[in-house]
C-alpha positions in Angstrom: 18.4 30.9 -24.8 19.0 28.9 -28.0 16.7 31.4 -29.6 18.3 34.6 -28.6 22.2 33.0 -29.8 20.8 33.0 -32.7 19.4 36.1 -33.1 22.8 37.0 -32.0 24.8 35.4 -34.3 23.9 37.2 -38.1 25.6 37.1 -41.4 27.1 40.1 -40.2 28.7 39.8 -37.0 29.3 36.1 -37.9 32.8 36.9 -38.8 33.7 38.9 -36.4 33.5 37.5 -33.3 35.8 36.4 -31.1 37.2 33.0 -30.6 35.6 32.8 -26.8 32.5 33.8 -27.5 31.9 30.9 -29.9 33.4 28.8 -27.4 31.4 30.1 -25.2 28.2 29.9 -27.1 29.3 26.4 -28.1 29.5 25.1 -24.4 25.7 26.8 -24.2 24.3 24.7 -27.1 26.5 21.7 -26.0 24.6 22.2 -22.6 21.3 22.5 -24.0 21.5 19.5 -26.3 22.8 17.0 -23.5 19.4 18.5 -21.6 17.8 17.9 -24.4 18.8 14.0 -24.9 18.1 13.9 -21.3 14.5 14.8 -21.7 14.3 12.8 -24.4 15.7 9.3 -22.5 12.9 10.3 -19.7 10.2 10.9 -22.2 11.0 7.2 -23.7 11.3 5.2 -20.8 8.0 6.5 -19.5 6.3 6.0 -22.7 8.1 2.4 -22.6 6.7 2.2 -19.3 3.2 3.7 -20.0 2.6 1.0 -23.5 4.6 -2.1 -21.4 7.5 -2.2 -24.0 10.9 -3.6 -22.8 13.6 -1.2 -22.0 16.0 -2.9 -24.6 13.5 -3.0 -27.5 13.9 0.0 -29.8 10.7 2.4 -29.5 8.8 3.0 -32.9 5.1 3.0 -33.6 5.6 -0.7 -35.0 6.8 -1.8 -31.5 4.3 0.0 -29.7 1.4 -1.8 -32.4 3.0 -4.9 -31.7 2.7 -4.4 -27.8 -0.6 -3.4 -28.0 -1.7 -6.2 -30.0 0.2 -9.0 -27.6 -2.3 -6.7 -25.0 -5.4 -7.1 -26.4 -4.5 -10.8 -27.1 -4.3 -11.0 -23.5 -7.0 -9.2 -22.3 -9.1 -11.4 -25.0 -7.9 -14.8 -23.3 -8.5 -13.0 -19.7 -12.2 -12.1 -20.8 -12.5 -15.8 -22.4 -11.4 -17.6 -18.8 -13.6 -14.7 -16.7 -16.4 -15.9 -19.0 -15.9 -19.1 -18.0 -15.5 -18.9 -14.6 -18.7 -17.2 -14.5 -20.3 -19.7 -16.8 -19.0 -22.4 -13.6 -20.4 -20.6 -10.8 -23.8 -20.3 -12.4 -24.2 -24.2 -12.1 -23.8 -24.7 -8.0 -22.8 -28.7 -9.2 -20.4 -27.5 -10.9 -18.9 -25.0 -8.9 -18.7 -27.3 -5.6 -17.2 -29.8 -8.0 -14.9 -27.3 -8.5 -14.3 -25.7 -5.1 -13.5 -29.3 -3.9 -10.2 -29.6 -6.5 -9.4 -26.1 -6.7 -5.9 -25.1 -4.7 -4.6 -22.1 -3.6 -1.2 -21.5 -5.3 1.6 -20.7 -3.4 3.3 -17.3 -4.4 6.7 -16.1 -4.4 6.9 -14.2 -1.7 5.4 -17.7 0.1 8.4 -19.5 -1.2 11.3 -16.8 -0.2 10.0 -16.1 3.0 9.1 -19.8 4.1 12.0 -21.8 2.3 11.7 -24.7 4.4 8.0 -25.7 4.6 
């Protein structure tokens, strides 16, 4: 639609249209960029989603770098303790030495549906 107003809308005719029709056209491109900005919100919050960046922090390729480097930092210290664990359960001594002090967390849900145990 946006296209076709303006091949409406020439040099030309510019001057003599009416006052409505600009309105009119007007409340067409006011329409279109509010759908726009909408699509444009929805396109951020699922990239925000999508790359784990908070909803309040402002979305630019440095934010998204910086997100994807607190990531990998992660995933790095995950692999490091996996590699441990593993390096544990290959010595049975030391995997019943640690099966015998290990405890099973409680979670949250444990806590708000069990209050009083």
């Amino acid at each position: 639609m946006l296209q076709h107003l303006v091949q409406i809308i020439d040099q030309k005719s510019i001057y003599t249209i009416s006052e409505e029709k600009i309105n009119h056209y007007n409340k067409i491109l006011s329409d279109q960029l509010s759908e726009i900005k909408m699509e444009i919100t929805g396109m951020e919050a699922m990239f925000g989603l999508r790359f784990n960046i908070p909803a309040n922090a402002p979305l630019s390729p440095k934010t998204a770098i910086l997100q994807l480097e607190r990531d990998i930092k992660a995933l790095k210290k995950d692999i490091h303790s996996i590699k441990n664990d593993l390096s544990v359960c290959q010595d049975i001594a030391m995997l019943k030495s640690y099966l015998k002090t290990y405890r099973i967390a409680r979670s949250y849900d444990e806590d708000f549906w069990y209050p009083f145990t």
